[in-house]
N, C-alpha and C positions, 0 to 999 in steps of 0.2 A: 628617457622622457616619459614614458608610459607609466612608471614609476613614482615620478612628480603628478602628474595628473589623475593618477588611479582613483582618488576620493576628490579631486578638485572640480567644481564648480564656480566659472566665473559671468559673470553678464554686467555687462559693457552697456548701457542707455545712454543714449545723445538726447538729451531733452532739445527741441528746435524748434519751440514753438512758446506762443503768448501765454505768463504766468496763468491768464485764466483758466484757457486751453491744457495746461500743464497739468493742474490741481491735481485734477483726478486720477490721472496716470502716478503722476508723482506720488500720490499716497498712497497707491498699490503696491509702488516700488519698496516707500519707505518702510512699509512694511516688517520687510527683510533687516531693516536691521535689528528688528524687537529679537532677532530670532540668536541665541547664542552661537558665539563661533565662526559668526557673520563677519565677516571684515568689509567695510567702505570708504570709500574713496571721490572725493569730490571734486571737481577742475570747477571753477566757476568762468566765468566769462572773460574777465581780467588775463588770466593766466593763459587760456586757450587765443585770445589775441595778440600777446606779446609773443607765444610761440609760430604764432601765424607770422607776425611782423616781423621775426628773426627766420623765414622760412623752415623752422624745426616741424619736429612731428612732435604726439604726445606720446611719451613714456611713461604708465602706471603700473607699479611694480615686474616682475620681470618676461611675462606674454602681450600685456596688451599694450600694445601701439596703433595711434592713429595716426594715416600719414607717417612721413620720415621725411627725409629731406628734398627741402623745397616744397612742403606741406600747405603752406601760409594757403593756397586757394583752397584747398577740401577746408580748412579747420575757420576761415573766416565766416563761415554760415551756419556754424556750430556754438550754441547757446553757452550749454552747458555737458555738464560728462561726471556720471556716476559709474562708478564700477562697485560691486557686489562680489567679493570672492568666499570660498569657502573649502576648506580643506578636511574637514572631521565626516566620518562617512553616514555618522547617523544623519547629522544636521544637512550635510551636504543632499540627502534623500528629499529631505522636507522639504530642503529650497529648491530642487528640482521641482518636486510636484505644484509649489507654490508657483512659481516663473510659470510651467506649463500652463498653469490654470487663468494667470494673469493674461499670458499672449494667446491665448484661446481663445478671449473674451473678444466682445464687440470690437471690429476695426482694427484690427489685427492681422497683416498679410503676410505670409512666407515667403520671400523671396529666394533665399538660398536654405538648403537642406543637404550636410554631407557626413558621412561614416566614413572614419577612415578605418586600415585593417586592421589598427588595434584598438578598434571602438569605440576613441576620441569620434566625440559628434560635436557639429557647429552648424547653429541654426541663426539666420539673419531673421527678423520681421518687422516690417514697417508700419505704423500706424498715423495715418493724415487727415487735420486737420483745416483746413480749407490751404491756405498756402503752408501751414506750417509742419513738421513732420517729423514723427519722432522713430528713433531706429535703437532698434532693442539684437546684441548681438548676444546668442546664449551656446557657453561653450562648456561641455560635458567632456 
């Protein structure tokens, strides 16, 4: 496994909040994909419902799942869902320090922070919106 991830970068964004609200985050994100070598992934609302309605969780390529089975409560109050991956160790650098830079910024909280023994890190942070709330997972 340490071997798949060695240069992998991926971050998971749940947009959960009103397109206005959204804008700005969202184009920080989009960002990322100007950047070669970038791969993304989009769940729009549709698809994240119909897995809710079937109790499934989401499967986006072969790490990130949200929920699993019997999922349908967590993914019902979920907007939308971009994932961001990147496997090239140059590009994978830049989109590291780009992400950091991003959730550094304004309104940005760390909720979870963890190293594991072979260096694989995964950081949660939440960023809120009056009721609405967007959660940015970044896994190194």
């Amino acid at each position: 496994m340490k071997r798949t991830l060695l240069f992998r970068v991926a971050l998971c964004a749940m947009l959960m909040m009103a397109p206005a609200a959204a804008n700005a985050q969202g184009k920080a994100f989009k960002k990322l994909l100007k950047m070669d070598g970038v791969e993304h992934v989009h769940i729009p609302k549709f698809l994240i419902k119909l897995a809710a309605k079937n109790g499934e969780g989401l499967h986006v390529g072969d790490n990130t799942v949200i929920g699993g089975d019997g999922a349908g409560d967590i993914l019902k109050d979920i907007k939308t869902v971009d994932v961001f991956n990147c496997e090239n160790k140059e590009v994978t650098e830049k989109m590291s320090k780009r992400v950091k830079s991003i959730l550094s910024g304004s309104g940005w909280e760390a909720l979870i922070d963890v190293k594991d023994g072979e260096g694989e890190k995964v950081k949660i942070y939440q960023n809120q919106h009056g009721k609405q709330t967007t959660v940015a997972i970044f896994a190194e």
